[in-house]
BAKOLNU-440133 format. One record per residue (C-alpha): residue number from 1; residue in three letters; x, y, z. Coordinates in Angstrom, 2 decimals, padded with zeros to 5 digits. Each point is the difference from the previous one (the first is absolute). Layout:
# BAKOLNU-440133
{r NUM,"ALA",{X,Y,Z}}
...
END
This chain:
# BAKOLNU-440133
{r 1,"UNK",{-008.84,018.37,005.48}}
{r 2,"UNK",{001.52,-002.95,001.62}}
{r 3,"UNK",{003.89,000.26,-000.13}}
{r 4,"UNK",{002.03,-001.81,-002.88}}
{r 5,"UNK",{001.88,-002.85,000.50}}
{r 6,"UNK",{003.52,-001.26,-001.69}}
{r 7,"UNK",{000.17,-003.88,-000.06}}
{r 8,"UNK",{002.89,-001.58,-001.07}}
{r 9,"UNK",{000.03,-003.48,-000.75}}
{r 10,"UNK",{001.69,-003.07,001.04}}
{r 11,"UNK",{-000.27,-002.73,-002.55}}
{r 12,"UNK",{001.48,-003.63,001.53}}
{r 13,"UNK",{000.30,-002.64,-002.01}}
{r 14,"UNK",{002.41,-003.78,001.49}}
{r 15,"UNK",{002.81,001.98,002.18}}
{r 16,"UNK",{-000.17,003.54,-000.73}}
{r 17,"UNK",{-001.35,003.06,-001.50}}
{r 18,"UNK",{-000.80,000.36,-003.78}}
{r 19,"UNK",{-001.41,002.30,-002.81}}
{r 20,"UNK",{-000.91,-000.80,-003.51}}
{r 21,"UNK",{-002.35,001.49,-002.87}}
{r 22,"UNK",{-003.36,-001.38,-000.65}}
{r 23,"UNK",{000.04,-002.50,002.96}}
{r 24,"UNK",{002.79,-001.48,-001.88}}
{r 25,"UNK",{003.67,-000.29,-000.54}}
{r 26,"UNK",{001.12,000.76,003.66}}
{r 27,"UNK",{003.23,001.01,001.49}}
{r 28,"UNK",{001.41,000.67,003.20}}
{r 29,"UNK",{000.21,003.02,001.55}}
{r 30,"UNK",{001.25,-001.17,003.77}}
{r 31,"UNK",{-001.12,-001.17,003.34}}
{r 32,"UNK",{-002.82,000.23,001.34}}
{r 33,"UNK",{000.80,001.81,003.92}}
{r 34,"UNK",{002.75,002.26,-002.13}}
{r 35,"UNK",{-003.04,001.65,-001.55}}
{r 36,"UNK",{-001.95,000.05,002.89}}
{r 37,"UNK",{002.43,001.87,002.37}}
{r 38,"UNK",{000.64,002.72,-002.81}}
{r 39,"UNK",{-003.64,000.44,-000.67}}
{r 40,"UNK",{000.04,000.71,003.76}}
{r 41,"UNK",{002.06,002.79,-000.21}}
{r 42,"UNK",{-001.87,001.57,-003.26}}
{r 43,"UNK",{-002.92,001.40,001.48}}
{r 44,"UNK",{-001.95,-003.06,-001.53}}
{r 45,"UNK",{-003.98,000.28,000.82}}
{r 46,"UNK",{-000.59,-003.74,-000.79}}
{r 47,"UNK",{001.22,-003.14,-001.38}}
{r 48,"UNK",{-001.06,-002.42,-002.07}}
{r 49,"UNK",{001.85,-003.58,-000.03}}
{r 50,"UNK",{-001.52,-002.79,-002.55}}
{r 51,"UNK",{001.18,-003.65,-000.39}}
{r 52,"UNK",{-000.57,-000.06,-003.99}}
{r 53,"UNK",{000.55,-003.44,-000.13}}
{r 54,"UNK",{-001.85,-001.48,002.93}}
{r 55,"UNK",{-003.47,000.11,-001.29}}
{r 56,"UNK",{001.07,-001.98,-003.26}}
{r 57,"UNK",{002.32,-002.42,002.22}}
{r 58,"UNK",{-003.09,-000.63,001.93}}
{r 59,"UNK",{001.98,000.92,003.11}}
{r 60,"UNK",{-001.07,001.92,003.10}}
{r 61,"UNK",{001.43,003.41,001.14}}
{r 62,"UNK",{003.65,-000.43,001.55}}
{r 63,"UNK",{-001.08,000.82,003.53}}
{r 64,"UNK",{003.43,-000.17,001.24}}
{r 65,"UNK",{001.00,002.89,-002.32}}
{r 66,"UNK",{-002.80,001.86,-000.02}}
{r 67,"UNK",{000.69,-000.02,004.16}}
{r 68,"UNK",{003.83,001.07,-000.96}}
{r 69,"UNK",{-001.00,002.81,-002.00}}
{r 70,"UNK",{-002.81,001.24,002.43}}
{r 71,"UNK",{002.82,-000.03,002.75}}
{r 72,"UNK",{002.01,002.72,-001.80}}
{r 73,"UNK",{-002.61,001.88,-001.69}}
{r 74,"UNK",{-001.41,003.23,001.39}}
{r 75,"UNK",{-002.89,001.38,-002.59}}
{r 76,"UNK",{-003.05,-002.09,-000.60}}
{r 77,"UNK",{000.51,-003.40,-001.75}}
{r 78,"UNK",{-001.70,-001.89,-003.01}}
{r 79,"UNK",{000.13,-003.07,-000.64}}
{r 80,"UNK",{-000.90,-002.17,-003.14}}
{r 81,"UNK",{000.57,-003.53,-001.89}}
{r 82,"UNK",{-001.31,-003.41,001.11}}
{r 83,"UNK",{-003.23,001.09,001.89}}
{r 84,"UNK",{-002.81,-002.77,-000.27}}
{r 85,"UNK",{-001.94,000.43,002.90}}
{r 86,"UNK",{-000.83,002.11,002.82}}
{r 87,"UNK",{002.19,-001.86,002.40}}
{r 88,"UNK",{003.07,001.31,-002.10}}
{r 89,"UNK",{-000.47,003.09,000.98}}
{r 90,"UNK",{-000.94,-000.32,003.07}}
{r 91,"UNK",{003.84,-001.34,000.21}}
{r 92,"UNK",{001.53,002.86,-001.94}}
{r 93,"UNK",{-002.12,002.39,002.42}}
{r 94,"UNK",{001.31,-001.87,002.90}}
{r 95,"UNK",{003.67,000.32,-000.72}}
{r 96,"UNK",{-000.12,003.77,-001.01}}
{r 97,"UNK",{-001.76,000.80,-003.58}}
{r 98,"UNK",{-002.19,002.78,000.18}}
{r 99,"UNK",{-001.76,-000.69,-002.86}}
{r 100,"UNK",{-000.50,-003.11,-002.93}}
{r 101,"UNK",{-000.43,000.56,-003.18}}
{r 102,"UNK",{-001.70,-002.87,-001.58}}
{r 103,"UNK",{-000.52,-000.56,-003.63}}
{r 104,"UNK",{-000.49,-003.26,-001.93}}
{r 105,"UNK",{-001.86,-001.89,002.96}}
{r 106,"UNK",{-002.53,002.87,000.25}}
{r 107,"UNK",{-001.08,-001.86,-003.54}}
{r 108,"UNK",{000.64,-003.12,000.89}}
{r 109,"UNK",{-001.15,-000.37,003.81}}
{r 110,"UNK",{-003.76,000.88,000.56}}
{r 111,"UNK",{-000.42,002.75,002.29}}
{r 112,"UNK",{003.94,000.34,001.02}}
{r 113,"UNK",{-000.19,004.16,000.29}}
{r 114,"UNK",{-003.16,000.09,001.83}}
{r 115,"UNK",{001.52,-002.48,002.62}}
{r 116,"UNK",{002.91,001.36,000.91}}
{r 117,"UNK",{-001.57,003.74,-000.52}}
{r 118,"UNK",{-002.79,-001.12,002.30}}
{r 119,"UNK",{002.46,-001.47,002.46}}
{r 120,"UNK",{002.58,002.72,-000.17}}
{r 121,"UNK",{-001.37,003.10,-001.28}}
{r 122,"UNK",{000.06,001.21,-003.99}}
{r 123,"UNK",{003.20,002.10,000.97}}
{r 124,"UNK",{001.84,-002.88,000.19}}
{r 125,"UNK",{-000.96,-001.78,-003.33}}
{r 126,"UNK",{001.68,001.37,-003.30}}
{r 127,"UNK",{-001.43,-001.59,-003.25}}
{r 128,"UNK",{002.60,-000.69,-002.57}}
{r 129,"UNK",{-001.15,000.38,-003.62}}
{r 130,"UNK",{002.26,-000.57,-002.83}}
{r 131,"UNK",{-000.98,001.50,-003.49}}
{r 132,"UNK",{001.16,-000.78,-003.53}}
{r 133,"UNK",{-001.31,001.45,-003.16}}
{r 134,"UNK",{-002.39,-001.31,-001.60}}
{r 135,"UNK",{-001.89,000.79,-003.72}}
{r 136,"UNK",{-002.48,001.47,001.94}}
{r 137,"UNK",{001.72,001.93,002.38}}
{r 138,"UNK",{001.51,-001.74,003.11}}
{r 139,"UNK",{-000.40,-004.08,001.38}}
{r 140,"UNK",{000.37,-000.59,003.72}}
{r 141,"UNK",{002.59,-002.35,000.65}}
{r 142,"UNK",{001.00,-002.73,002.26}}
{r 143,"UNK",{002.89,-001.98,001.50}}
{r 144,"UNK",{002.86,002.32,-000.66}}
{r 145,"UNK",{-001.44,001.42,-003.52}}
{r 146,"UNK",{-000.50,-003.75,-001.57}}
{r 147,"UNK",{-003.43,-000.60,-000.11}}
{r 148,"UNK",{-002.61,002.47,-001.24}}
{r 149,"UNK",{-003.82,-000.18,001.41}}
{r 150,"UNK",{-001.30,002.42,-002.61}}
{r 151,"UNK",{-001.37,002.07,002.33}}
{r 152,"UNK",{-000.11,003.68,-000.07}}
{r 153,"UNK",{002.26,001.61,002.83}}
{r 154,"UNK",{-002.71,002.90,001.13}}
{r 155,"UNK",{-002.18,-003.12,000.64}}
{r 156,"UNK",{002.17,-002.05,001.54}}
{r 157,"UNK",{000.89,002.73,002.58}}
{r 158,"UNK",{-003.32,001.28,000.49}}
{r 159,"UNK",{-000.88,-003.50,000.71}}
{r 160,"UNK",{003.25,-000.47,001.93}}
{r 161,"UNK",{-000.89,003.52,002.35}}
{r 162,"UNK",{-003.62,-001.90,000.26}}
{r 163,"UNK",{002.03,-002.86,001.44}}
{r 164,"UNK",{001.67,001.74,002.61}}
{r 165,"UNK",{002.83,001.13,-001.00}}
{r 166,"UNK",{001.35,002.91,001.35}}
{r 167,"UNK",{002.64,001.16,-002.87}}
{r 168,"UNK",{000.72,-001.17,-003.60}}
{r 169,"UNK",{003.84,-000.62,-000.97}}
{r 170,"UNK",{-000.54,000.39,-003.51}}
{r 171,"UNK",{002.64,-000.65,-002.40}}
{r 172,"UNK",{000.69,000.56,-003.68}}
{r 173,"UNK",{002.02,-003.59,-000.99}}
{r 174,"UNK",{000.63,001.30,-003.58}}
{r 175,"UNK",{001.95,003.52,002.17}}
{r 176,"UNK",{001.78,-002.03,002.69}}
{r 177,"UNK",{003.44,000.50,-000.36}}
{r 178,"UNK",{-000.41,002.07,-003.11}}
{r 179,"UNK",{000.69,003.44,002.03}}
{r 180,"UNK",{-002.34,001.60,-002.82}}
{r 181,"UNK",{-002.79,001.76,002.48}}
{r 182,"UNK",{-002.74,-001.71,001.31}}
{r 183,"UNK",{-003.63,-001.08,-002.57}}
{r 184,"UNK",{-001.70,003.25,001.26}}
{r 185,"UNK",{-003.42,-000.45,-001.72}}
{r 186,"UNK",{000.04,-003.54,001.58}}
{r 187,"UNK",{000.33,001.46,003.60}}
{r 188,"UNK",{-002.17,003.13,-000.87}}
{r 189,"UNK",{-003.11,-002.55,-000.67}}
{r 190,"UNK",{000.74,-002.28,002.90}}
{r 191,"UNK",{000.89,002.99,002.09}}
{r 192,"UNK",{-003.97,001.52,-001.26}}
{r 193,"UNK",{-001.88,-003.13,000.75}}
{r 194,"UNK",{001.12,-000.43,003.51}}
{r 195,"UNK",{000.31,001.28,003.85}}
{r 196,"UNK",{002.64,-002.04,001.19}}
{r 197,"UNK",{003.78,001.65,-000.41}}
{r 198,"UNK",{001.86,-001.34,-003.72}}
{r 199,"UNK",{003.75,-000.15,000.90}}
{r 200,"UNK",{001.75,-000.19,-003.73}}
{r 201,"UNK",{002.58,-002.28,-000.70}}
{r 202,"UNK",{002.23,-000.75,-003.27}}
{r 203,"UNK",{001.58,001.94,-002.32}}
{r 204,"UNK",{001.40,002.99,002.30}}
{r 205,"UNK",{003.15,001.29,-001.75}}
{r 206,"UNK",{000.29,003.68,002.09}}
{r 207,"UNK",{-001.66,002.17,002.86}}
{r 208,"UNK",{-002.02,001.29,-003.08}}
{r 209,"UNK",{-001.60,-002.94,-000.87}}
{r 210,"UNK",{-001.53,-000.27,003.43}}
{r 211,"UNK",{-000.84,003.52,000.29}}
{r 212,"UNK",{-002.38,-000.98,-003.35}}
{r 213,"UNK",{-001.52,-002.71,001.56}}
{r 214,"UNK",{-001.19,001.30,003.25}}
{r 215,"UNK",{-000.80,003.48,-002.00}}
{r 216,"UNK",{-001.30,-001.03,-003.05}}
{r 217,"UNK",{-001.50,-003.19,000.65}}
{r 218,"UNK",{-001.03,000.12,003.55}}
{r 219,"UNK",{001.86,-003.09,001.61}}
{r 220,"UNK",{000.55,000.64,003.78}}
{r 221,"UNK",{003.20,-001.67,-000.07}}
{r 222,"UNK",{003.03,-001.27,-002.12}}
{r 223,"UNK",{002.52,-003.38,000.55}}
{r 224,"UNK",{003.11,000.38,-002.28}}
{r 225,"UNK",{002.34,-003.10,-000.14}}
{r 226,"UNK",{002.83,001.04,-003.06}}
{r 227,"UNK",{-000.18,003.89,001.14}}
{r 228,"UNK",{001.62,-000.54,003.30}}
{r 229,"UNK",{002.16,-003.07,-000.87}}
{r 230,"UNK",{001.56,001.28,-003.81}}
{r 231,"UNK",{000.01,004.11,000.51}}
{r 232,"UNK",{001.54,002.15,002.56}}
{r 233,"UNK",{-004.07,001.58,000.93}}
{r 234,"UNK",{-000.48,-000.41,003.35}}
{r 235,"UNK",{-003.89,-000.38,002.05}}
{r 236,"UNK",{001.05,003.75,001.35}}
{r 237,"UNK",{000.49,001.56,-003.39}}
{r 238,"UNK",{-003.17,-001.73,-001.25}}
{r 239,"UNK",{-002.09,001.54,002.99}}
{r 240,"UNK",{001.97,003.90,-000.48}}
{r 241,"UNK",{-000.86,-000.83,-003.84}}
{r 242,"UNK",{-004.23,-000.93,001.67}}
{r 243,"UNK",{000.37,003.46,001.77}}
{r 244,"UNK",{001.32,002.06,-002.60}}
{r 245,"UNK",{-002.98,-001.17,-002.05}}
{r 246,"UNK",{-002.94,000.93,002.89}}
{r 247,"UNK",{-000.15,-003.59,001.38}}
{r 248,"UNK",{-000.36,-000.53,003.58}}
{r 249,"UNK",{002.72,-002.81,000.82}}
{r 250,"UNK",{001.64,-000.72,003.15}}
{r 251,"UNK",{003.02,000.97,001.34}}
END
């Protein structure tokens, strides 16, 4: 078994970093390179930083940053928010992402993850797939939770894995920010129909809550935002928390 990764997440929006609940009423939580240089010394495996408000701005990654932030940090970078072609990325590859994660334009721009998969490998493409509830179970989502495409999410990342991509960044809207554990039957069915690693994201509240997801529901990963900026749990006491439980993690 592949070992399990602790994400935290950056969430930008205008000047800084924020976090809200249901894609909504954001606050700030501090500056961006502040985070980065602490998550540098917390035995981080990745990160993930997202522009939430480029994609509905119709504005482009902030290269500049993104190059700022790649300067100082030393575990594997994401990068999200804003991506509308495959030239995009190509940028944010150039000045020091690892990885994208794209989301809205893999709907709305025809063959988007089998471009830049094709040009730079799946490993470096991360689908991002927003979920509400819905009467009849859960509606994939798009630009930052507003519209639904009433589309069922193990379709849409089946179909998304068929695309190219080489992760899904799947995320619970209703649980962001909430700090109430993660929709585990909503990761156990995505997590059953396909091959591709599921990192988890919204609604981690403790070390427990992440323990359930990997454990229970079979996501290879989890991204926390609130854990790590309103609690005193640390990425290391997640992974002893991974350990104590049977998980492989890394140290």
């Amino acid at each position: 078994m592949l070992k399990i990764r602790v994400m935290p997440t950056l969430l930008y929006r205008g000047s800084g970093l924020v976090k809200g609940i249901g894609f909504d009423s954001w606050r700030g939580v501090g500056a961006v390179m502040q985070a980065v240089r602490v998550y540098n010394m917390r035995q981080v495996d990745e990160l993930v930083f997202l522009d939430v408000e480029a994609t509905n701005l119709g504005r482009e990654p902030d290269y500049d940053l993104v190059d700022e932030i790649a300067d100082e940090c030393f575990m594997p970078l994401t990068v999200g928010g804003g991506i509308r072609s495959a030239e995009h990325a190509v940028r944010l590859l150039r000045v020091g992402a690892d990885k994208v994660a794209i989301g809205t334009a893999a709907h709305e721009v025809d063959g988007l993850i089998t471009e830049v998969s094709r040009r730079f490998g799946s490993q470096c493409v991360i689908a991002a797939v927003d979920v509400r509830r819905c009467e009849a179970g859960w509606d994939v989502t798009t630009r930052s939770g507003t519209r639904r495409l009433a589309r069922d999410p193990v379709d849409v990342c089946s179909w998304l894995q068929e695309q190219g991509a080489g992760e899904i960044l799947l995320t619970s809207v209703e649980r962001d920010g909430e700090m109430s554990g993660y929709e585990l039957e909503l990761y156990r069915q995505v997590c059953a129909a396909v091959t591709i690693p599921v990192i988890a994201s919204g609604g981690a509240g403790s070390a427990n809550d992440i323990v359930e997801v990997i454990a229970e529901a079979g996501a290879s990963a989890a991204a926390a935002g609130s854990l790590f900026h309103f609690t005193e749990v640390t990425p290391l006491e997640v992974k002893a928390a991974m350990a104590a439980a049977g998980l492989p993690v890394r140290r």
